[in-house]
C-alpha positions as CSV (number, residue, x, y, z in Angstrom):
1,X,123.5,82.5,62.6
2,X,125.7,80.5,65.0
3,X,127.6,83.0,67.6
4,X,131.2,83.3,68.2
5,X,133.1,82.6,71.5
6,X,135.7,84.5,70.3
7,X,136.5,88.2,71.4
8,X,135.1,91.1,68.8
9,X,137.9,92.7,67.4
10,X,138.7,96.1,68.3
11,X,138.1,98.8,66.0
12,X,141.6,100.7,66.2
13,X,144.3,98.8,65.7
14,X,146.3,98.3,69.2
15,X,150.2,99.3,69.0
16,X,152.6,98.5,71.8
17,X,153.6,101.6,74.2
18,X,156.9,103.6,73.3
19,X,159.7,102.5,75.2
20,X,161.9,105.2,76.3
21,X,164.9,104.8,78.7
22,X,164.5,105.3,82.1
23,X,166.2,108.7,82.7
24,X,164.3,110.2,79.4
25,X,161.8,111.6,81.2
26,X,163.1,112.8,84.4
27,X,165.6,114.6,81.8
28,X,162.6,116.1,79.8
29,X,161.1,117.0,83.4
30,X,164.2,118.3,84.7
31,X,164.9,120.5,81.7
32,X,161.6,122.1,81.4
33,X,161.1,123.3,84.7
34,X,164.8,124.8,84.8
35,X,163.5,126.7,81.3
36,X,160.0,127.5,83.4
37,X,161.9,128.7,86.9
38,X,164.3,130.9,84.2
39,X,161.2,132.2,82.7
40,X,159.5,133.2,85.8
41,X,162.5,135.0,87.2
42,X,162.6,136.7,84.0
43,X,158.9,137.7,83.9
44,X,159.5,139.1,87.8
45,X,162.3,141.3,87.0
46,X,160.5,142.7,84.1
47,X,158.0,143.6,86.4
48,X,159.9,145.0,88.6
49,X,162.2,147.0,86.0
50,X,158.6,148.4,84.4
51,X,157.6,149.4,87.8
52,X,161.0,151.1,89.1
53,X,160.7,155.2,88.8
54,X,164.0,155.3,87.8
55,X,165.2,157.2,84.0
56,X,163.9,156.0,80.8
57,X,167.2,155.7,79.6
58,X,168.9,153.5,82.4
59,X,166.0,151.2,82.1
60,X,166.1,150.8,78.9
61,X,169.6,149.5,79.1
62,X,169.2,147.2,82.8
63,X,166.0,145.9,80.0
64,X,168.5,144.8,77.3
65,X,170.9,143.5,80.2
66,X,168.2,141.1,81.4
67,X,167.2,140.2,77.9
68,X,170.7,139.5,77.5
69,X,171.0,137.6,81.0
70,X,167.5,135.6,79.7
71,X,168.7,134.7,76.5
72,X,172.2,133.4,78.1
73,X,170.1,131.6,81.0
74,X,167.8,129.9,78.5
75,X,170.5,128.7,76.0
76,X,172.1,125.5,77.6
77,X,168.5,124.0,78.8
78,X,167.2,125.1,75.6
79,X,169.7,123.1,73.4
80,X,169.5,120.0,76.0
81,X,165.8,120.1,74.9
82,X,167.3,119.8,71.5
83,X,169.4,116.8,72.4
84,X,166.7,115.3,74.1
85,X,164.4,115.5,71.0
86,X,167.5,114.2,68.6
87,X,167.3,111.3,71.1
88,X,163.9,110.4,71.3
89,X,163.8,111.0,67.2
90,X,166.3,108.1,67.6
91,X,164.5,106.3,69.6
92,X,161.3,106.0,67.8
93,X,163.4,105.7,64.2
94,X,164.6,102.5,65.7
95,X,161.4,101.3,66.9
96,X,160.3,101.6,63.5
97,X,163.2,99.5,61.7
98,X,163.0,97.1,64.6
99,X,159.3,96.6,64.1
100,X,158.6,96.2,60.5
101,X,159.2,92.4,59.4
């Protein structure tokens, strides 16, 4: 049996790398360690609120003010994250179309 020169074939099928504007992932990066330094802060004074020897009663109520606080913190960088998806959703979508003959 006479031998090829050409290259074996590989067994998975190669596909090109997703192409993703520049700023995507500085946004992505940018957004989750925002959500990360909100939920550390939030963890700390949690902490610090279970460890205070202060009345059941007022920290039950500073609790729901910093649940309140964390939820209000978390909201914006939460929806960006949203947008961000929505845009890369976009992105691929169009890959898609643009790559099917």
């Amino acid at each position: 049996m006479p031998r090829s020169s050409a290259a074996p074939r590989p067994l998975v099928p190669q596909t090109p790398a997703p192409w993703y504007p520049d700023d995507l992932l500085s946004e992505l990066q940018s957004t989750l360690a925002a959500l990360a330094d909100i939920e550390v802060q939030y963890e700390t004074d949690r902490e610090r609120l279970e460890a205070w020897a202060g009345p059941e009663a007022i920290k039950k109520r500073f609790g729901a003010q910093l649940e309140e606080r964390h939820q209000q913190d978390r909201e914006p960088y939460v929806q960006r994250l949203a947008d961000l998806h929505c845009w890369m959703i976009k992105i691929m979508t169009l890959e898609d179309i643009c790559s099917n003959p």
